[in-house]
N, C-alpha and C positions, 0 to 999 in steps of 0.2 A: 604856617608850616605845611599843613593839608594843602593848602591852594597851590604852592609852591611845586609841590611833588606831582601833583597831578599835571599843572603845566607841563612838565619834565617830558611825564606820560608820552601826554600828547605830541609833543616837539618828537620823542621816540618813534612813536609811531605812525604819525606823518612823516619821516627820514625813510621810515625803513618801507612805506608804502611806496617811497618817492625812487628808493634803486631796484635794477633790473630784479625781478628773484633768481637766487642760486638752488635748483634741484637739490633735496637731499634725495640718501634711496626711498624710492618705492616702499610703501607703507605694505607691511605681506598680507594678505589674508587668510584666515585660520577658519575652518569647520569643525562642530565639535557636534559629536548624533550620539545622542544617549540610550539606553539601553529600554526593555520594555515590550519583550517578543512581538508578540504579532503588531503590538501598536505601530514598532519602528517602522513599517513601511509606510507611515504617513512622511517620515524624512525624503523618498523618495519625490515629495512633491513639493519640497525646498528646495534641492537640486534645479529640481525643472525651473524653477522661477533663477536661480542662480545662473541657469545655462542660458536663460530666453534673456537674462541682462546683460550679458557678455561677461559679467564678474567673473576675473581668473581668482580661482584660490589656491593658495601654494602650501598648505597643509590642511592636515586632515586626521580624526582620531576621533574613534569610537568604541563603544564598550556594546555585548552582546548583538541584540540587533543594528546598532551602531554599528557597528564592529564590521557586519556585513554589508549592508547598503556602502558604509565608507568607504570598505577596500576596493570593490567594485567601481566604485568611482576613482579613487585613488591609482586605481591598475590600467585606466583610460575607458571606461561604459559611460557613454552619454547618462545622462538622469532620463531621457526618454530609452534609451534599447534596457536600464534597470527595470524602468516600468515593465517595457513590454516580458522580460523573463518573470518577472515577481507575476504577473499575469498568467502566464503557462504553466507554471509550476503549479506540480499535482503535491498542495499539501501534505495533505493527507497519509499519503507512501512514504514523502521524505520524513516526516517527523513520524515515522515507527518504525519498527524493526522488522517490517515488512521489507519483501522487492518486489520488484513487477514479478508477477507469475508468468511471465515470457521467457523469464533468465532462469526457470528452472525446471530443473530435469524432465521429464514426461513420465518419468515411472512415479516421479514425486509433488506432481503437481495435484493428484483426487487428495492428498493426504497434507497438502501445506496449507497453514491459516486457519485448519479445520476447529483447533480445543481453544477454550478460551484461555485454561492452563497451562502452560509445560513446566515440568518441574524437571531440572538435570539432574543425573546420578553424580555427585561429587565427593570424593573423602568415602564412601561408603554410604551415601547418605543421599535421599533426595533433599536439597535444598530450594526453600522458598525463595519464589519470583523476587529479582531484587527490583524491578520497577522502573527500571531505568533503562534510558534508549541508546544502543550502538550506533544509530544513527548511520547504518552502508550508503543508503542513497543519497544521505545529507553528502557523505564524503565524496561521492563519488558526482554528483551535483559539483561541488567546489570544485573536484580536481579537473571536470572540464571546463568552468566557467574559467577557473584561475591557470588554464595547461598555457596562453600565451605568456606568462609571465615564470615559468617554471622556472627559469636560470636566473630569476630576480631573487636571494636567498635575506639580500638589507632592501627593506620596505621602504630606506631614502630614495632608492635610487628607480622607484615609482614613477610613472607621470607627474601624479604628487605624493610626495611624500604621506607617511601616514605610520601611523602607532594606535594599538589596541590595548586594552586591560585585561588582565584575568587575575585570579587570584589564589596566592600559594596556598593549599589545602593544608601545608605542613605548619604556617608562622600567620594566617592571615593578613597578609601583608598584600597590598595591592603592586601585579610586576604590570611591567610596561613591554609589551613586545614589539620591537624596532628590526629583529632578523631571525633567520629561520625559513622556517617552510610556512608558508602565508596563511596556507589551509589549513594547519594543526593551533595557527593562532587565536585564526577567528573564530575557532571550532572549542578552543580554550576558552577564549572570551564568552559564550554561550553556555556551558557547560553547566546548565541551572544545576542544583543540586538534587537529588530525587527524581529527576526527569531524564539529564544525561549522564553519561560518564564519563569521572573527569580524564583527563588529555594529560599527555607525558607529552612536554616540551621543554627542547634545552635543558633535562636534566632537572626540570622542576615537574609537578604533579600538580597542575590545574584545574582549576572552577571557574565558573562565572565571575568576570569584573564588577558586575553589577552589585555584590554584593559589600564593595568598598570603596567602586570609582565610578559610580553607571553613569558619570557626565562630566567625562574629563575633558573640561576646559583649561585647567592646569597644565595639562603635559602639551598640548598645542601652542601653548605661549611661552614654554619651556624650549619647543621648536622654531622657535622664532618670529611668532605671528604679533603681528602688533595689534589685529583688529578684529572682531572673534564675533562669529555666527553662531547663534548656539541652539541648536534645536533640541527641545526635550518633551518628550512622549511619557514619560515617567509620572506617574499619579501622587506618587510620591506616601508617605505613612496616612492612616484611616485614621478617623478621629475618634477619637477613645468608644464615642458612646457606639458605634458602630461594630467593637471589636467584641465578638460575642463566644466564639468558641476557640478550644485549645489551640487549633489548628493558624487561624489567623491571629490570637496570640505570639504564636512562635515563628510567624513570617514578617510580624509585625519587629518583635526583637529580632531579628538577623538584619533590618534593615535599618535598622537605629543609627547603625554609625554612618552609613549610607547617605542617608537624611541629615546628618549633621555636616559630612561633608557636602555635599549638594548645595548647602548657602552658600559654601565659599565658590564654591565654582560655577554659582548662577552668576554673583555680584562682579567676576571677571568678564560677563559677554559683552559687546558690545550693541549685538543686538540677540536679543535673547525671543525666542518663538518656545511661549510654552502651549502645549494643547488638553485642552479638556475631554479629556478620554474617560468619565465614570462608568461607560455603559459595555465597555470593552475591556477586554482581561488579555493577558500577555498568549492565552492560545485561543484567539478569536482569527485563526486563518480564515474559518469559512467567510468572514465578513474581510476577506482582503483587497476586493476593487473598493468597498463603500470606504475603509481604513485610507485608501492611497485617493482616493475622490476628499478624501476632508483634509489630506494636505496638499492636494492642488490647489483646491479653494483657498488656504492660508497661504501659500505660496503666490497664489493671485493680489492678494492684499500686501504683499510684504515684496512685489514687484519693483512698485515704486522706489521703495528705499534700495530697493539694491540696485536698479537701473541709475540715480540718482549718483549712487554710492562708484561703479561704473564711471558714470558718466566723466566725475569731479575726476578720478582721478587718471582717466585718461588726458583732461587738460591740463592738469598740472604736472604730470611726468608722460605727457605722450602714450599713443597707444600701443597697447604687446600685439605683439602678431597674432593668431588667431589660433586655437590650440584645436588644430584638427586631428582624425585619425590618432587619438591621443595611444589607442591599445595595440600593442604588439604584433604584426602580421606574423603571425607563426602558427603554420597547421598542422605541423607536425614535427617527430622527433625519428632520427634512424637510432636504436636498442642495438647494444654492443655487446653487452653485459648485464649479469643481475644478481643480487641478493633475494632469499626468504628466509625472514625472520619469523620464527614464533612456531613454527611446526614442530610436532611431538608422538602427534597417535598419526598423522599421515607422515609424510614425507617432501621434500621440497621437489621431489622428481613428479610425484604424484601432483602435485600441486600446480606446477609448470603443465604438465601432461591434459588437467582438464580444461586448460585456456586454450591450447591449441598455440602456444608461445613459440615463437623461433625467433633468434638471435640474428640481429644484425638486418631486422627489417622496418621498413617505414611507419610509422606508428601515431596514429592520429590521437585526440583525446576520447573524442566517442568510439574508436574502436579499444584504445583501454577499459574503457567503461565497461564495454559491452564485453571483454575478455576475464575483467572480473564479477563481472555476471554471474558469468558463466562459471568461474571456480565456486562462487555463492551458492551458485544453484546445487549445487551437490548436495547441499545440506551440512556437509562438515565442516564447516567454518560460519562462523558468527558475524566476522567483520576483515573485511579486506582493504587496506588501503597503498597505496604506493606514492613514492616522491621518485623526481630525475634529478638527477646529480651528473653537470655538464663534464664532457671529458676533455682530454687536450688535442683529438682528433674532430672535432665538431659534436661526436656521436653523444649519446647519453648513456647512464646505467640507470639501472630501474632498481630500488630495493622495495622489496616487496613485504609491511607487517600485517599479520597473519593471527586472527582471535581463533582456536580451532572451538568447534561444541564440543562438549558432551559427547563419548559415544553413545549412553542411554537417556531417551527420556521417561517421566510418567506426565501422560497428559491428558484432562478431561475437560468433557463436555457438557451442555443441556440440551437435551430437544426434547419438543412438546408438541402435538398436534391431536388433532381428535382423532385421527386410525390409528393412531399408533400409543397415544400414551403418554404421561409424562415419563423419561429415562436419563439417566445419569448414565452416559456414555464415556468409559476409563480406558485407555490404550497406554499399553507400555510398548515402547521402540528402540530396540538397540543396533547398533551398528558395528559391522563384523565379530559381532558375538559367537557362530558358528564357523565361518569361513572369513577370511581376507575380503574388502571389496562388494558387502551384502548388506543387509536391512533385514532385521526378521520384526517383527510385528504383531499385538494379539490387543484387539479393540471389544468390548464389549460393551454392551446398552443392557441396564439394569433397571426395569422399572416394570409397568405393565405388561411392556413386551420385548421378552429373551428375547438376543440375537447374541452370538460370539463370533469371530472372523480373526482366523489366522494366516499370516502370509509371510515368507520368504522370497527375498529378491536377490538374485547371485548376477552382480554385472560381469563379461566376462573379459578379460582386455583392459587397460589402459584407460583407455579413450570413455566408458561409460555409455556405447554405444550399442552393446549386445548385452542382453540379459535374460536370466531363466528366471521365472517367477512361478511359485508353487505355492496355491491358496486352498483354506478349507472353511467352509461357512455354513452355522446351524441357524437356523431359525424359529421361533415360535411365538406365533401372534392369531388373533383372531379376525376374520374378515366377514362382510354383512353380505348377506345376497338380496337382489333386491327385484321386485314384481310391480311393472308399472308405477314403477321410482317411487317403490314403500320397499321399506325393510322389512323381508317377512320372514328374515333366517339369520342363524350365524355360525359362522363355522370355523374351526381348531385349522389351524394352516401349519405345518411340520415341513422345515425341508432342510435338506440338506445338500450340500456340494463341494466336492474334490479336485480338482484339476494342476493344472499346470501349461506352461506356454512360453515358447520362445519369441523374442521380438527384439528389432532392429528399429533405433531409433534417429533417422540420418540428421537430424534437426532435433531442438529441442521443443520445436512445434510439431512434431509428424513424428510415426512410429505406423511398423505394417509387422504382424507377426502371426503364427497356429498354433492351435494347442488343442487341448481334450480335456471334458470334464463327464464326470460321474455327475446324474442329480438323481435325488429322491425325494421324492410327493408325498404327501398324505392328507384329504383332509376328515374333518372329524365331526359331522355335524353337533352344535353344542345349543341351540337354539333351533328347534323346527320347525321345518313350511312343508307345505302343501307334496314337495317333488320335491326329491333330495337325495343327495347320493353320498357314498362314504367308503374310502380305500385310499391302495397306495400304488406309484406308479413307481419304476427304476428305469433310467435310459443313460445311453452316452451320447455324445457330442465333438467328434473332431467339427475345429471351426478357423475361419482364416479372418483377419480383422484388419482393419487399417482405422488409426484416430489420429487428428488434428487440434490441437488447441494452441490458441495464438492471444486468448483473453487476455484481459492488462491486469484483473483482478477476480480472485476467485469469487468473492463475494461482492455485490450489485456493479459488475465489468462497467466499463464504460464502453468502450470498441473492445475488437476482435471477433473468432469463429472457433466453437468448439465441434468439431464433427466425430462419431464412433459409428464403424458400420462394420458390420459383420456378415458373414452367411458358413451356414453349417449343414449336416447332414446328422439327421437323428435318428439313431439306432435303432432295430427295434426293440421294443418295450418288453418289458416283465410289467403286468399291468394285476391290480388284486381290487378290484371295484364290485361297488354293488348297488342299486338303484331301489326307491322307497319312492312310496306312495303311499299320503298318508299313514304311513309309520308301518306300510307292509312291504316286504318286499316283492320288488319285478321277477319274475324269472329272466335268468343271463339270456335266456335267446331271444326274449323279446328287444332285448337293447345290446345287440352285440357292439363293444367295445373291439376296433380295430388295436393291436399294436405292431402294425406294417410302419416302417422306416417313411421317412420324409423330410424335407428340407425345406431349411427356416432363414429367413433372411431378415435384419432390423436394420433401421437409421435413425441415427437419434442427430437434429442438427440446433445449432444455436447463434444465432448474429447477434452483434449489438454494436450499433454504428450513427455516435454523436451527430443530431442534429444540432445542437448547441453547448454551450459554456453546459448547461444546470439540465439539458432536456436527451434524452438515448433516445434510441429507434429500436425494438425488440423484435426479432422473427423468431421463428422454431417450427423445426418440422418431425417429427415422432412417426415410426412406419413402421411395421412390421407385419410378415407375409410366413404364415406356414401352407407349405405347399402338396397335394395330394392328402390332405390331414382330415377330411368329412367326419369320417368313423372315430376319429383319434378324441382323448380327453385329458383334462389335468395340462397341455401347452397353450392354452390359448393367452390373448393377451386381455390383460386387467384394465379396464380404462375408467377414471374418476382421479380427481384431487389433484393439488395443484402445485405440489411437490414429487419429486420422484424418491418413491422407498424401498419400493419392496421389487424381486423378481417380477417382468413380464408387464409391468408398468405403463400405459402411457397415459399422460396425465393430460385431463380436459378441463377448462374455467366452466364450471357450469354444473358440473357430475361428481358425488363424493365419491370415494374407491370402491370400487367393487360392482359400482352402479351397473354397468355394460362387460361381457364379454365376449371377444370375436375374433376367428383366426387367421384373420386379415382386417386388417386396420389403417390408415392415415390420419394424422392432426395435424393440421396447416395453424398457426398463431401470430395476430400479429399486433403488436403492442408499444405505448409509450410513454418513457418512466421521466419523472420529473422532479428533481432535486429541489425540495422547497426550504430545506435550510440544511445546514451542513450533517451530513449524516441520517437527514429525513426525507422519504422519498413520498411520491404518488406515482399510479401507476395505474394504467387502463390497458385491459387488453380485451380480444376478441377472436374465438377459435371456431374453428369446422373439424367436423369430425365424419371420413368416409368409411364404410362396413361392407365386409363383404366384399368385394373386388377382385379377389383370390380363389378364396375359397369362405364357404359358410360352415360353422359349425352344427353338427346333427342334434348336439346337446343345448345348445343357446341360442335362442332366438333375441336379434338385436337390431335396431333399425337402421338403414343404410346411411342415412344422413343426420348430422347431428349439431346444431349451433349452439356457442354461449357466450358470455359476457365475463368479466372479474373485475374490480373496482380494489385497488389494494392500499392502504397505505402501509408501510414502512418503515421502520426507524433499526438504525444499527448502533449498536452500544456494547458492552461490555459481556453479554452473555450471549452476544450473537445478535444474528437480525430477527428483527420481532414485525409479523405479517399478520395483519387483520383485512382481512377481505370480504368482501359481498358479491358473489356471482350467481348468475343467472342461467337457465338455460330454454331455449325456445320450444323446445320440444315437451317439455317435463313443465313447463309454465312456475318453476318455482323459484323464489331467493333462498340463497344460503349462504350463512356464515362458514367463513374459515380460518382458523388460527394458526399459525405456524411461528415457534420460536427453536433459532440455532439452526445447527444444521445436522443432516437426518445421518443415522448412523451408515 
């Protein structure tokens, strides 16, 4: 009977070998990119081997990072132009709630990024950091990458089709999003818990897929795919003996069900690429080419079968045409109309009014961007995002949702360094607290060394382009004097200052404005030397100013220029001084102190301009000229240390503060900073220091020429950036250490 049936067989299938074949359809092909942050960019190097075999795939679905590489592919980006953006993209900015410090204001750029806390006034209450990221540049990143695709609202009607996971925060239920707004999907889909915030889509309240679908291979063959590519980055549950504390306990349980589903939707791939990722964690951005370099190489290996895979089935159903130019030629959209949603302490006029928006003009992606920048930058809003919703005339509407802040915050500091101290720096900031349209302010550094600073900004106009700003600032610290670079004194440093000053801001790079301040001197000798003096100086100061800042980052810039220059005329003096010598004092006529008027000029400038991915170029130039001043004392300039802190400052690598004083000065500096792993720097630089040029002061003798060295490493973290240096200087033949943590009040 066996024998019998087998015969059968064979006669079958020698018949059926023996007529023409009949085509059935086309067998579809299905991608499925699993979740896995920063890992998921090694999918970008499956792609690339998918693209380099000609294999068309006609769906696509991804969960978190998934999520994103897919739809990007799915909306027509080659797997080569995904590389090259995953490539350019500045981490680091998008994944915080940072912006570029370009997009904002100039009166608020000394004061943004500064605490490492903010705490908002809410309900009557400061409430604690909730830890989680708004993610502006994330969105505003999508909404240019995704603006050709903006009237695409059903993700079928893609180049390829495509569907993402997220997960309903309300019922735990994994949803599947197939239409909408594309950006709010995959922006759903990612939504880790305790990192971002979940997403309002379609009426439901989103989180990350990953937590029920991170490798939905199911919903792809639910779409119709018969043959299933499945790449998974996902490490998947730790093994018991490895799970040691609460923390990974309870990441461990959230992704139980996770893991249980993941069998099922391995054993559906037809070719499955799983990667061995132990050494990498889901926010290893800094390692993003070596991440996308190890799925090239897998992609190099996994060539063959798909070229193979290609190959077959171009001869048995013929070949597809070639899927060029797959993404949307669309640069732009003409604006009709608009919605803002979500305003409450501004207004939607006010809101419109900071973009500089008008109706019914051409409108690109990156100048939305750069339009909501710009509302960002104000400070009063947290998160800005927009979708276009096509009309029946061609145009578009733009509705614009809108996170506003806080109008007050409290927010502190650390800074640390040897002239200054260790201090706990506390600022409270509120917004139109006194007037409509203003920012009052009151900062204070608590620790070895008092300072307080108060400040009022009245913008005046609309537009945020006129402002009066009225500040007052106490200080009290001590300073070293020092004799053939030994400390052989130390002295109480008291001052104080009043002012105010109007400025015009035509760019949010550039501002030219005047004003006048009161200052008052004193110092105190508290340690004595040999020659020593002790009093108080009062003067005024009308002064004219113009600053530039175009930096990308407050804190270690990559490019741009920050310039501040000023020149003033200084009043004459009320001067109460008195001169010692060995602990007797001078008679005044032997050392008459001038207080005749004279005029002061500074420049304080700053480059910084990539040589490479990981390596900056650093200049700076530090200048400052009082003029007619011989007789004069209590203005000169302060030069040492390698931070700027205090009044009258310029800082040299080489010299601690206090080292030199003269009332004409230049520092030339020129250095290069080198990114050794993500957030750790090195950094070399080398300065010159010219004296005397101007004028020489009658009180301080200081040498004309001056070189040094600094060797710094760096690291930035959570309480700021933390600077350990070793500098040198030629003249003084010494090494010195120097410490700097955070940033100086």
């Amino acid at each position: 009977m066996k024998y019998s049936f087998a015969c059968i067989l064979l006669l079958l299938t020698l018949f059926s070998q023996a007529q023409p074949p009949t085509p059935s359809a086309r067998p579809k092909i299905g991608v499925t990119l699993s979740g896995g942050g920063a890992k998921g960019l090694a999918h970008i190097g499956i792609l690339k081997a998918i693209d380099s075999a000609g294999l068309n795939v006609d769906y696509i679905t991804g969960t978190s990072m998934g999520s994103i590489i897919g739809s990007l592919y799915a909306v027509g980006y080659s797997a080569d132009s995904i590389e090259k953006i995953a490539s350019s993209i500045d981490w680091d900015l998008l994944l915080s709630n940072q912006s570029s410090l370009r997009s904002i204001f100039m009166e608020e750029k000394e004061e943004y990024s500064k605490y490492v806390i903010e705490l908002p006034w809410v309900n009557h209450r400061f409430r604690l950091p909730s830890g989680v990221l708004q993610g502006q540049e994330l969105w505003l990143k999508f909404s240019e990458l995704f603006f050709p695709v903006y009237n695409q609202k059903d993700f079928s009607n893609f180049s390829i089709p495509f569907r993402c996971i997220g997960t309903d925060v309300g019922t735990g239920e994994a949803v599947v999003m197939h239409q909408g707004e594309i950006i709010s999907a995959i922006r759903s889909s990612m939504a880790i818990p305790s990192v971002f915030t979940a997403v309002e889509f379609n009426g439901k309240k989103l989180i990350d897929g990953g937590l029920v679908r991170n490798f939905p291979v199911k919903d792809v063959k639910e779409m119709g795919a018969d043959f299933v590519i499945g790449s998974n980055v996902a490490t998947g549950l730790m093994p018991s003996e490895k799970v040691r504390n609460a923390l990974q306990i309870l990441l461990q349980v959230a992704f139980f069900r996770e893991a249980e589903d993941n069998k099922k939707e391995v054993a559906q791939c037809d070719i499955y690429v799983p990667f061995k990722m132990e050494k990498f964690t889901m926010g290893s951005f800094g390692d993003s080419k070596e991440l996308m370099e190890l799925g090239i190489e897998e992609g190099r290996k996994l060539y063959p079968r798909f070229k193979h895979l290609a190959d077959s089935l171009n001869a048995i159903y013929g070949p597809l045409p070639p899927r060029v130019n797959r993404l949307p030629n669309v640069h732009g959209v003409v604006i009709s109309s608009h919605e803002v949603h979500g305003v409450d302490r501004t207004s939607a006029e006010f809101f419109i009014h900071t973009m500089n928006f008008e109706l019914n003009q051409f409108y690109t992606a990156r100048k939305l961007a750069n339009m909501v920048r710009q509302a960002y930058g104000t400070r009063y809003y947290s998160r800005v995002t927009y979708s276009l919703v096509p009309q029946p005339d061609g145009s578009s509407k733009i509705i614009f949702d809108v996170t506003e802040y806080p109008l007050t915050f409290a927010k502190l500091g650390l800074h640390y360094n040897r002239f200054t101290g260790v201090g706990l720096i506390a600022n409270i900031t509120a917004r139109n607290f006194f007037t409509p349209n203003s920012r009052s302010l009151v900062s204070v550094n608590i620790g070895e060394t008092f300072r307080i600073r108060g400040e009022h900004l009245q913008y005046l106009g609309r537009l945020k382009n006129v402002a009066v700003i009225t500040d007052a600032q106490y200080d009290n610290f001590d300073i070293g004097t020092y004799s053939e670079s030994k400390q052989d004194g130390l002295y109480n440093l008291n001052f104080f200052k009043l002012g105010t000053k109007l400025q015009f801001s035509a760019k949010r790079s550039f501002t030219v404005g005047a004003g006048g301040r009161f200052e008052w001197v004193k110092y105190n000798p508290k340690i004595s030397s040999e020659t020593e003096f002790k009093g108080s100086k009062k003067f005024f100061t009308p002064f004219a100013y113009l600053s530039h800042n175009s930096l990308d980052k407050s804190i270690f810039p990559k490019r741009g220029v920050k310039l501040d220059v000023e020149a003033g005329w200084v009043a004459p003096q009320n001067s109460r001084i008195r001169f010692y010598e060995n602990g007797v004092q001078i008679p005044p006529d032997l050392i008459p102190v001038s207080d005749q008027s004279f005029y002061r000029s500074t420049v304080n400038l700053e480059s910084y301009t990539p040589l490479a991915k990981r390596t900056t170029v650093l200049f700076s130039v530090q200048a400052g000229a009082n003029f007619n001043y011989s007789d004069n004392v209590l203005n000169e300039f302060v030069i040492g240390g390698l931070v700027k802190t205090f009044r009258n400052q310029i800082t040299f690598a080489g010299l601690p503060e206090g080292a030199e004083y003269s009332a004409s000065t230049a520092a030339l500096q020129a250095g290069l900073r080198y990114q050794v792993f993500n957030n750790t720097y090195l950094t070399g630089r080398a300065n010159v220091l010219f004296n005397n040029f101007v004028e020489s002061s009658s009180f301080f003798a200081v040498r004309d020429f001056f070189s040094g060295y600094a060797l710094t490493f760096s690291y930035n973290f959570a309480l700021g950036p933390l600077e350990i240096s070793a500098m040198y200087c030629d003249q003084t033949r010494k090494i010195q250490s120097y410490v700097n943590l955070g940033i100086p009040f």
